[in-house]
N, C-alpha and C positions, 0 to 999 in steps of 0.2 A: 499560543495555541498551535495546535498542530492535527493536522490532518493525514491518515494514511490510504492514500486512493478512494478515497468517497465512494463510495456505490451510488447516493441518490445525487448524485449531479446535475440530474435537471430539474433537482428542487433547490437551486443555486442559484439566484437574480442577482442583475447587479446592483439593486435596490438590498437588496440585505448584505451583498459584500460591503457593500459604502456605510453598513452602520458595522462593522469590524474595524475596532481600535486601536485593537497589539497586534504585535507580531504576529504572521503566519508561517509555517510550515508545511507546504505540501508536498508530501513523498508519493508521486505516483507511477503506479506499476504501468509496464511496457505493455501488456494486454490483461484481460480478464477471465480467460481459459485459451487454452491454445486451440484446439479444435483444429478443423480441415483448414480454417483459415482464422487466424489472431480474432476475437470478440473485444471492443472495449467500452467501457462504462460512460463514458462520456466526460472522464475528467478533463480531458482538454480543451472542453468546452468553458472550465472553469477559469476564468479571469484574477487569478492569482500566481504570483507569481508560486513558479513548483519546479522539481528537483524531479525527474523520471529517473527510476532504477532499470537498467536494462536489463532482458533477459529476465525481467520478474511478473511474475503474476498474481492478480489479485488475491491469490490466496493466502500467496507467498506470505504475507502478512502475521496469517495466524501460526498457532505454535507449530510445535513440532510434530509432525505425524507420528502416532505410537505406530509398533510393528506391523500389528492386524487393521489396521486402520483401513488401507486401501481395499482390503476384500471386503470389510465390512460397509464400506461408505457404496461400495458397488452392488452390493445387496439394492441399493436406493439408487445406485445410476450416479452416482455423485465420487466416483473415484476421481475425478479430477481434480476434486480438493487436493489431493496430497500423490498430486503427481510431478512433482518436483523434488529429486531425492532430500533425504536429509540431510546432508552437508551441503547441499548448494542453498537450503534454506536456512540453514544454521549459517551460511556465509552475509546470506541477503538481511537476517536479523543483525547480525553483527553492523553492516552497511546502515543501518537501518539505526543502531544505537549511535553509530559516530556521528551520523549525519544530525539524530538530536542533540545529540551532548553539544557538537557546533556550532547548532542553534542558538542555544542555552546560554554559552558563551558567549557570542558573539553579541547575543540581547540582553547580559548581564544578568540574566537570570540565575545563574550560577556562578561562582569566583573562587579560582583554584588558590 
């Protein structure tokens, strides 16, 4: 299983971690919007072990912003989504694929 920065983390007991039977993966982001001061989701409140990407943000996660992206999300106040250039998010996806695949390996999940 694998987890990429959880947003509801405080719907996270540790009554229902303790019935989680495989492997975890948790990739979680350094903040959740940068703002005047870092915002975070409360993954570290989560009782697993997890892997922090620095310098990433929860957005970071999703794809790639197309070009018009940011003026359009700001129409809605939401340019924050995709204010992390495209190559440092194409860097963070890439981070983001090795750190599964080593997962995967490492739990036999996968066998080169």
């Amino acid at each position: 299983m694998r987890a990429l920065d959880p947003g509801m983390a405080y719907a996270v007991t540790p009554q229902s971690i303790a019935r989680i039977n495989v492997p975890v993966l948790l990739l979680a982001a350094d903040y959740y919007v940068r703002a005047p001061k870092p915002q975070q989701l409360g993954v570290e409140n989560i009782h697993l072990p997890q892997q922090r990407l620095p310098q990433t943000g929860h957005f970071d996660f999703l794809p790639l912003c197309q070009p018009q992206a940011k003026e359009v999300l700001a129409e809605e106040g939401e340019e924050f989504i995709c204010e992390t250039p495209t190559a440092e998010r194409a860097a963070i996806h890439q981070q983001v694929v090795n750190q599964v695949m080593a997962f995967l390996r490492q739990n036999r999940v996968i066998v080169e």
